[in-house]
C-alpha positions as CSV (number, residue, x, y, z in Angstrom):
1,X,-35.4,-41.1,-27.9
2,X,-33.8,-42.5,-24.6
3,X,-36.8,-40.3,-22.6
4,X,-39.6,-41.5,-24.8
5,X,-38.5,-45.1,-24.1
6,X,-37.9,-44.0,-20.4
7,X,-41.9,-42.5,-20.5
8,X,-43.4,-45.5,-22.0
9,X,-41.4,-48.5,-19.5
10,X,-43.0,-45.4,-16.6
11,X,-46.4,-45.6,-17.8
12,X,-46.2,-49.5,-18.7
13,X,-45.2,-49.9,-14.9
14,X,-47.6,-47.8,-13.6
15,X,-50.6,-49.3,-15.9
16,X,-49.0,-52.6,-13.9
17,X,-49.4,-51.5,-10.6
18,X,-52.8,-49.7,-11.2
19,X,-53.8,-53.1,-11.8
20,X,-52.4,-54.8,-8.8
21,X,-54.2,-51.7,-6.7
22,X,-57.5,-52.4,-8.1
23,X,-56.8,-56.1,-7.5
24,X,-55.9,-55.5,-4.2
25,X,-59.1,-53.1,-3.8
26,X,-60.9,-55.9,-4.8
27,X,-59.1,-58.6,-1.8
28,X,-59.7,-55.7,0.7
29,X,-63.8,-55.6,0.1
30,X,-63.9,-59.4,-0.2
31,X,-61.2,-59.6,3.5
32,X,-63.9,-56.8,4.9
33,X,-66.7,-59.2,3.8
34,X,-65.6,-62.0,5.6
35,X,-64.0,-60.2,9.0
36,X,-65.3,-61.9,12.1
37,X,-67.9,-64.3,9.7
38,X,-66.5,-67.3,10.6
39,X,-67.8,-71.0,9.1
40,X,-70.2,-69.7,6.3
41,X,-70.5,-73.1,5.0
42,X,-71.8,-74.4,8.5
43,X,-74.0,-71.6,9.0
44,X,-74.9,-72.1,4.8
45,X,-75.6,-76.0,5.1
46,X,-77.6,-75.6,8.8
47,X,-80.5,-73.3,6.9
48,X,-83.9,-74.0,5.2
49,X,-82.8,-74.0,1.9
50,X,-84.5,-73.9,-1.7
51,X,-83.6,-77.3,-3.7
52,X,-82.3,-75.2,-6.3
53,X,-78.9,-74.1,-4.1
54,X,-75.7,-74.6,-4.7
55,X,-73.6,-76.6,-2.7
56,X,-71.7,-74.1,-0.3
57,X,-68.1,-75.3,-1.9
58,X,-69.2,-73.4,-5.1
59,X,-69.0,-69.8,-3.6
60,X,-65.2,-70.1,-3.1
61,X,-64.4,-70.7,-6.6
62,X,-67.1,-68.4,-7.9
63,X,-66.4,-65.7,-6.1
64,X,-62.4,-65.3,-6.5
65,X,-62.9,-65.3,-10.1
66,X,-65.6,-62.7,-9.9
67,X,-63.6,-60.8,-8.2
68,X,-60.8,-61.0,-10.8
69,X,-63.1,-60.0,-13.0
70,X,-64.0,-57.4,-11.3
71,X,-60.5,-56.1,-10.7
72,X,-59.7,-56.0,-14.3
73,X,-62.8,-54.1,-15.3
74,X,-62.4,-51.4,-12.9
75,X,-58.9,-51.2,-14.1
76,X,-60.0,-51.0,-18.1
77,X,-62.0,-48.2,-17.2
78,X,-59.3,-46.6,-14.8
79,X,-57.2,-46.9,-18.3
80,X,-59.5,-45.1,-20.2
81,X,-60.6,-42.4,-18.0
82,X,-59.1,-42.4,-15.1
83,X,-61.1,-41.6,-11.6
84,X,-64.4,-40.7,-13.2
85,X,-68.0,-41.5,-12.7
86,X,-68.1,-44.8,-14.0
87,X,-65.0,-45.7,-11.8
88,X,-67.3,-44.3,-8.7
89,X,-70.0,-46.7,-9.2
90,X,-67.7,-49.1,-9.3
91,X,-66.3,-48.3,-6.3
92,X,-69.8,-48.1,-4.7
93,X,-71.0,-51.6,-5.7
94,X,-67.7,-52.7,-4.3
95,X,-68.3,-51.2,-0.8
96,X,-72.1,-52.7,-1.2
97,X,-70.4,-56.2,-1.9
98,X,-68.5,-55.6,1.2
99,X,-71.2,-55.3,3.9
100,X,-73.5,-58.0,2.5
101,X,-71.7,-60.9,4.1
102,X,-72.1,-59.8,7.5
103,X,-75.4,-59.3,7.0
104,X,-76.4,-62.1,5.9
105,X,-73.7,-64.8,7.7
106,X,-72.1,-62.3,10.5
107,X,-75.5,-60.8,12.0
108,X,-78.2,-63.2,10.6
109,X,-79.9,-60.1,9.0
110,X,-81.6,-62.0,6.0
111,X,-84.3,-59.7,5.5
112,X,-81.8,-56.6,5.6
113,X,-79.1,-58.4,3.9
114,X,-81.7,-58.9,1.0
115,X,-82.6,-55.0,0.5
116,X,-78.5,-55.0,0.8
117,X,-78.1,-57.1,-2.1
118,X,-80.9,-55.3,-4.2
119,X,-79.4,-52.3,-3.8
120,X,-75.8,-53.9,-4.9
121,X,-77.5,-55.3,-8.0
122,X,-78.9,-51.6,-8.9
123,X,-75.0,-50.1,-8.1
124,X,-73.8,-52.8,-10.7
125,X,-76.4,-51.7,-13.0
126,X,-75.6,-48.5,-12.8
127,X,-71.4,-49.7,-13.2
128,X,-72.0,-51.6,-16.4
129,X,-74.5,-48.9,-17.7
130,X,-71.2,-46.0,-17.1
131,X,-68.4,-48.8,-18.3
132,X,-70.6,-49.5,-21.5
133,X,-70.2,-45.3,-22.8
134,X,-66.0,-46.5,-21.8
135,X,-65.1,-49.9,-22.4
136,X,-67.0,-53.3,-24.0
137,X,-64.2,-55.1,-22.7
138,X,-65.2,-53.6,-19.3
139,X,-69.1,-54.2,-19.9
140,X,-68.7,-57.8,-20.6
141,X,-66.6,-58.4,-17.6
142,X,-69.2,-57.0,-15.5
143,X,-71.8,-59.2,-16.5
144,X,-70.9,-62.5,-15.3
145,X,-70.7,-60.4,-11.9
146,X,-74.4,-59.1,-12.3
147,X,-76.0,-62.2,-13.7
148,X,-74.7,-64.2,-10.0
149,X,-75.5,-61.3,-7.9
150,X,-79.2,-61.4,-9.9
151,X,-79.1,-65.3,-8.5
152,X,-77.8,-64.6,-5.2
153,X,-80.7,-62.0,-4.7
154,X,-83.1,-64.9,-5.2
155,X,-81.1,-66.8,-3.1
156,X,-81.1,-64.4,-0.6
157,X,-84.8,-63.8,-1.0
158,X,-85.5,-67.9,-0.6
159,X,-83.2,-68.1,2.3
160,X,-85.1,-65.4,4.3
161,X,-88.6,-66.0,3.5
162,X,-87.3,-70.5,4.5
163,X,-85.8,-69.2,7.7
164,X,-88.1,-66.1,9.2
């Protein structure tokens, strides 16, 4: 009895610090985003933009609890079946998050940062597609995600067709 007890607080931990890795997998691609982009809201607010963008304060708050989201999706899936194709896509959207801010804020790349950004949105089409056969849960948490990265594209697109 004492082992089974002993097992289950060993898993329970373990589920616990799964989650804080994926969390912190998530802070890593958002820190490697932002290395060496320094003042994206100057750099935001100083560019030909469409009337229907959002003030740059927005992003902050937007983006962290995205990125909660995302954490705990990757880790429902992680749950259910562990390292396994759907936890790769997610994985590989995560790395594409990662390299569109310096593209687009770090190196000015608007154009490139766009075809960045569609590819992202395919790599989270392709997550929620895998995390739908695994988890709803998962699915739903994804789509928030999507839906902005669907209106940062556009955003994107505005910005670099404004500014070329």
């Amino acid at each position: 009895m004492e082992t089974s007890r002993s097992a289950e607080r060993t898993g329970g931990a373990r589920q616990w610090w799964a989650l804080l890795g994926f969390g912190a997998a998530v802070f890593v691609a958002a820190a490697i985003g932002g290395l060496g982009v320094q003042g994206t809201s100057t750099e935001y607010a100083s560019l030909e933009q469409p009337a229907w963008a959002p003030p740059s304060w927005l992003f902050g708050p937007v983006w962290s609890l995205l990125y909660a989201m995302i954490a705990v999706a990757g880790w429902l899936v992680w749950r259910r079946v562990g390292f396994r194709p759907a936890l790769w896509a997610w994985i590989a959207q995560l790395v594409l998050n990662a390299i569109w801010t310096p593209l687009f804020f770090g190196a000015g790349r608007y154009g490139l940062a766009f075809i960045e950004i569609l590819l992202m949105w395919v790599a989270i089409g392709v997550t929620v597609a895998l995390f739908r056969k695994v988890s709803r849960p998962a699915t739903l948490l994804m789509l928030p995600y999507w839906a902005w990265v669907t209106f940062a594209a556009a955003l994107n697109f505005a910005i670099w067709r404004l500014n070329s």
